[in-house]
C-alpha positions, 0 to 999 in steps of 0.5 A: 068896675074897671081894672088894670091890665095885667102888670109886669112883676119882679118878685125877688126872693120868695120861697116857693112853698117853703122851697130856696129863695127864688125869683119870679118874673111875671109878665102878661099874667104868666110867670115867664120865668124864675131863677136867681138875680132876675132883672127885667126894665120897668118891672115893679119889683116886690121884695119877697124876702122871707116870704112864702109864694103859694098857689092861688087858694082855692075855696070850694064852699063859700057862701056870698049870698048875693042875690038875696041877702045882700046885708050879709054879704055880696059878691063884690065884698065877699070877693075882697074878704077871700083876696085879703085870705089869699085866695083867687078862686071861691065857689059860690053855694046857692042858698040865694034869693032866687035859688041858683038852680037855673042857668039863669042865676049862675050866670048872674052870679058869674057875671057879677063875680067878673065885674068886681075882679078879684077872684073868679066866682064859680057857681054851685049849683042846686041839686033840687029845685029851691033846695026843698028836695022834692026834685032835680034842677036843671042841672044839664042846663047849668052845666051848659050855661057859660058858668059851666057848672060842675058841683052842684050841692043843697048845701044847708040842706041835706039831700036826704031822699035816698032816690032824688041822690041817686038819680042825681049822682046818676045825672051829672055823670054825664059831664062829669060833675060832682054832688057835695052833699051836706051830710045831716040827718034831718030827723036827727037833728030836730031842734038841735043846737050844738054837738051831742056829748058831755058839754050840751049835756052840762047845757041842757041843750039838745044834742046833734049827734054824730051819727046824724053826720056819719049815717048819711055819708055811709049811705052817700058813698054806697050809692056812689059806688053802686052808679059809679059817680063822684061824690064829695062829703061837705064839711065834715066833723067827726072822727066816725065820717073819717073812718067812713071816708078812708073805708070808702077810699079803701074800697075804691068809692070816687068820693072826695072831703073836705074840713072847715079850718074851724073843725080842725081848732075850735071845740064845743068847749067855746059853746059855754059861754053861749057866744053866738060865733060858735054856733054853726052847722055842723056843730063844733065837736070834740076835741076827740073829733078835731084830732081825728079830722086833723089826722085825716087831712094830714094821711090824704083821706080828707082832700081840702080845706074849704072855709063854709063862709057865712055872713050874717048880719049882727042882729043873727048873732048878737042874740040867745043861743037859740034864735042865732044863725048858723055860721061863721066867716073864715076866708080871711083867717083860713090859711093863717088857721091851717098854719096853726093847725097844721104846719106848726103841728107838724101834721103839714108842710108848705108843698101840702098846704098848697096841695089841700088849699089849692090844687085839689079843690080846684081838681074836684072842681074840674076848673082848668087853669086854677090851682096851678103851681107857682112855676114858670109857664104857669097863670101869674096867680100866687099869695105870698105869704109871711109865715113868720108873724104872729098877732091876733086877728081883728076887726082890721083883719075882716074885709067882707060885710059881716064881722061873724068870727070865731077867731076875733081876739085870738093870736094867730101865726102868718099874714098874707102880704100879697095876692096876684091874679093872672098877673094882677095883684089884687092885695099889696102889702097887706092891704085889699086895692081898692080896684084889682091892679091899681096901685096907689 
């Protein structure tokens, strides 16, 4: 796919992070300048009037299933889905067929991230050879490749021998990478089909425990500190793994979390009716829970939000409870949930929503250049966004391959009006291009 060069931008009036209008002039994929009454000849002037201008988001935990499962999602249309969501930046997990637990795989998928343009694709890769957890990948050889990757997860599987954790904890130290673990007890979790508590009680169906979560992540941070790595808690969901975090923290422990919008609004409530959309792992919790984690986002202790996106096609949802798949879509409805959550709550301002969606996922990450602030001499890749409209988010809303929302039929606030990338919008007016950069 070819795309446009980089173009010259007037954006006139934008709020940036809900700070006094202001313009910005972006030129050669910089912001070269901000302030009042810009002009520059020939620029194609944007009309950010009660707009928000927020950093590239962010996502630290995507699922884009190429290659392998190409009917769920690929790069390229998981790359359109995370634009339309204001994000410039995803990192891709890699539950792929082949697992990209080789140089040669994540940088395939880098590759094929650069060729649909939208955002940057940045691997993740495997901890253990195939995810089966037996033993290291070669981790040294991806963190050299030219996807230089830095976070290395078996996302959808825990890495659940105490030993392989720490020799890999101990490995990545190296080139300062991180390990995010997928926090699940796996004999605790046997046949599990929703959060364990009053409602799969109701339902007779068996329960996931909270402590299936909270132990491995007691364990994790203990060995963290005992090598002294970085570790980074996936998706967590419960109250107890927020109190666990902050003791960790306390303590000094080099640990990071992260919060799927879907943990800070959707409760096991929603599993009554057996919709399939809310089936996902970790479960939804208790109302209990989505306070807690809302409250530890808001005092620092969670880090992020990252969305888990997970395609899957209709025939994985659209049967029993039981035999449906995990997951849910969210790069579209992430920032407009987070909105929701917790800037109408007022557990979060525009600064923080910046700060949890967009700096510190790219921090963590250790990818240069992203996750800047919307300011002069910075890399022209901002969303602007209209916090002032409300409607219900639909099947218009979705621009990947699979239609899994939990949030189909719901109001929700806001609507991303533009995303640029490095000077190159990618959204205008509402609407995915359909190349980067190539206006009608």
């Amino acid at each position: 796919m070819s795309h446009a060069p980089a173009q010259t931008l007037l954006v006139r009036g934008a709020r940036i992070e809900g700070r006094d209008a202001t313009d910005l002039l972006v030129r050669d994929g910089i912001i070269a300048e901000t302030g009042s009454g810009l002009s520059h000849a020939g620029a194609t002037v944007v009309d950010a009037d009660g707009l928000l201008a927020l950093p590239g988001l962010v996502d630290l935990h995507v699922h884009l299933r190429e290659p392998g499962y190409e009917a769920s999602e690929t790069i390229l249309t998981g790359s359109r889905a995370a634009a339309a969501g204001g994000f410039t930046t995803v990192f891709a997990m890699p539950n792929t067929s082949p697992v990209a637990d080789t140089a040669g795989v994540v940088e395939q998928e880098l590759a094929l991230g650069e060729a649909a343009g939208y955002v940057h694709v940045q691997p993740i890769g495997a901890v253990t050879v195939g995810q089966k957890g037996e033993r290291l990948a070669e981790l040294g050889a991806m963190a050299d490749s030219r996807a230089r990757v830095r976070v290395f997860s078996d996302d959808g599987f825990c890495v659940f021998d105490p030993l392989i954790m720490r020799r890999a904890l101990e490995y990545v130290k190296a080139f300062d990478g991180v390990i995010a673990q997928h926090a699940q007890d796996p004999r605790l979790t046997e046949g599990a089909q929703m959060n364990e508590g009053a409602v799969s009680a109701e339902l007779g169906l068996t329960g996931w425990p909270a402590v299936a979560e909270e132990s491995i992540i007691a364990r994790d941070v203990l060995l963290a500190e005992h090598v002294g790595s970085r570790l980074h808690v996936c998706h967590l969901s419960t109250a107890g793994s927020v109190d666990i975090i902050r003791w960790a923290k306390k303590r000094g422990v080099n640990v990071t979390a992260e919060v799927t919008p879907h943990h800070l609004l959707l409760t096991d409530e929603l599993v009554r009716d057996y919709d399939a959309r809310f089936k996902v792992n970790p479960p939804l919790r208790r109302e209990e829970d989505v306070m807690a984690v809302r409250e530890g986002l808001a005092d620092g202790t969670i880090d992020i939000v990252a969305t888990d996106h997970a395609p899957h096609p209709t025939e994985a949802k659209a049967c029993e409870w039981a035999a449906a798949a995990n997951g849910m879509v969210g790069l579209e409805s992430a920032l407009r949930v987070v909105h929701h959550a917790m800037v109408e709550t007022g557990l979060l301002d525009w600064a923080d929503v910046a700060r949890v969606m967009s700096a510190n996922p790219a921090r963590i990450g250790r990818l240069d250049g992203h996750g800047t602030r919307v300011a002069a001499g910075q890399p022209a890749t901002f969303t602007l966004y209209d916090p002032r409209r409300s409607r219900a988010f639909g099947l218009d809303d979705l621009r990947g391959r699979s239609t899994n929302s939990p949030y189909l039929g719901r109001e929700l606030p806001g609507e991303v009006r533009w995303t640029v990338r490095a000077g190159i919008p990618t959204v205008v007016d509402g609407a995915v291009l359909d190349a980067p950069g190539v206006l009608a």
